[in-house]
Kinemage of the C-alpha trace (Angstrom):
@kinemage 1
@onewidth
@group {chain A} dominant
@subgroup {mainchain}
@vectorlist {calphas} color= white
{ca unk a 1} P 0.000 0.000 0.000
{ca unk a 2} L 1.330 3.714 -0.980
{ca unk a 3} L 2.015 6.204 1.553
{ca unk a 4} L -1.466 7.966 1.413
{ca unk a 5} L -3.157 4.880 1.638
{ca unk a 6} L -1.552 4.067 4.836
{ca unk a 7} L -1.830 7.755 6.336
{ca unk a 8} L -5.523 7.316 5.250
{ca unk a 9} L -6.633 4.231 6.739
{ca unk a 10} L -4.651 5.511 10.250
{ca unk a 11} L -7.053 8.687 9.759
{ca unk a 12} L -10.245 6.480 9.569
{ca unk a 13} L -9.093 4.085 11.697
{ca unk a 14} L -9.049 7.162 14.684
{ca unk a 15} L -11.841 8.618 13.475
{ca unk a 16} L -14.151 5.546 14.462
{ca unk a 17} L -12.388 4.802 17.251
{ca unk a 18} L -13.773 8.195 18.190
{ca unk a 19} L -17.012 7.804 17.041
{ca unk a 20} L -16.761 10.264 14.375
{ca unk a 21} L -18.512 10.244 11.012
{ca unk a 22} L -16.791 12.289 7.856
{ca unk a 23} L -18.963 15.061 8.333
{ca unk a 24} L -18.182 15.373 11.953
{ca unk a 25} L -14.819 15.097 11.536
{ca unk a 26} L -14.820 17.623 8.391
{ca unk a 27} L -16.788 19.902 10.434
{ca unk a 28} L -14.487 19.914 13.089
{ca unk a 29} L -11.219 20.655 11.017
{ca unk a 30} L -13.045 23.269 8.720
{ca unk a 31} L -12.706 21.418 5.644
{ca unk a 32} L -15.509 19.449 3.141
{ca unk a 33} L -16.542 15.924 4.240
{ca unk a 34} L -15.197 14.798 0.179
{ca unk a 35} L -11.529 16.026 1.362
{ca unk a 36} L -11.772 13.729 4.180
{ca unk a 37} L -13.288 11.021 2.171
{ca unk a 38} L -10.523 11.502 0.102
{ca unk a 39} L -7.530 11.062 2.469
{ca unk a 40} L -9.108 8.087 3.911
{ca unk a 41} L -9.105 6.760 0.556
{ca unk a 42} L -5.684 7.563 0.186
{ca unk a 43} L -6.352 9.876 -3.152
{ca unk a 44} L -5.790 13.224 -1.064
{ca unk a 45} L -1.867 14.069 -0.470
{ca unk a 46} L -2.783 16.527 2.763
{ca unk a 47} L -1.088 19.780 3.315
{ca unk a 48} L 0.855 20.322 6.897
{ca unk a 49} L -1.597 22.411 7.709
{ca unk a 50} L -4.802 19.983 7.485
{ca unk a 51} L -2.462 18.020 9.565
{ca unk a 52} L -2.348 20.009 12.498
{ca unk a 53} L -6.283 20.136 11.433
{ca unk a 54} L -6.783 16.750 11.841
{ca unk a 55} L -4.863 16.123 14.934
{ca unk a 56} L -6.349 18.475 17.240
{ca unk a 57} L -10.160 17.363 16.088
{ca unk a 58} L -8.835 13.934 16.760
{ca unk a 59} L -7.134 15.300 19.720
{ca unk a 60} L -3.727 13.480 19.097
{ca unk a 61} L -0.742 15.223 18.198
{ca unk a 62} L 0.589 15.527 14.521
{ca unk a 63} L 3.500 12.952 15.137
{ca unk a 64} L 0.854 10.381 16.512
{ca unk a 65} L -1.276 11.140 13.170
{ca unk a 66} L 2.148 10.433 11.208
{ca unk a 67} L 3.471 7.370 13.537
{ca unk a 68} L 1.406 5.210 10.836
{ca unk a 69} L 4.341 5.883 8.070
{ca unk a 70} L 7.450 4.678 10.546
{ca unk a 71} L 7.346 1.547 8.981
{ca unk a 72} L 6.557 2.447 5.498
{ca unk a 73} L 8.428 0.905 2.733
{ca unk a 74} L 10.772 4.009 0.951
{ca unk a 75} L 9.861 2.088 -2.341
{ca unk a 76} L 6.500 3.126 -2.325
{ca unk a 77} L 7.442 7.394 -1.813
């Protein structure tokens, strides 16, 4: 799986763990519930900025959001 795919399904995979839909979540970051549905789908390449956006309406820090990558194959960059 590519890079965005991974960083999406670690953005879904908090999101119902904190029993947020799209729309909530989009809501909550200030952005359109197709952008989200976009980086969970791993067809979005997100800007630092939705990020920091993401993280605090998920209420972990950025480098928590991007812990998902560690182990990411450089292959697939």
């Amino acid at each position: 799986m590519d890079v965005l795919g991974v960083f999406g399904r670690a953005i879904k995979s908090l999101r119902l763990e904190k029993g947020l839909t799209q729309e909530e979540l989009a809501y909550e970051c200030q952005l359109h519930r197709t952008y989200i549905s976009g980086i969970e789908q791993g067809t979005r390449n997100v800007s630092l900025i939705n990020i920091i956006k993401i993280s605090k309406a998920l209420k972990v820090t950025p480098s928590q959001l991007l812990k998902c990558l560690d182990n990411t194959d450089e292959r697939v960059i």
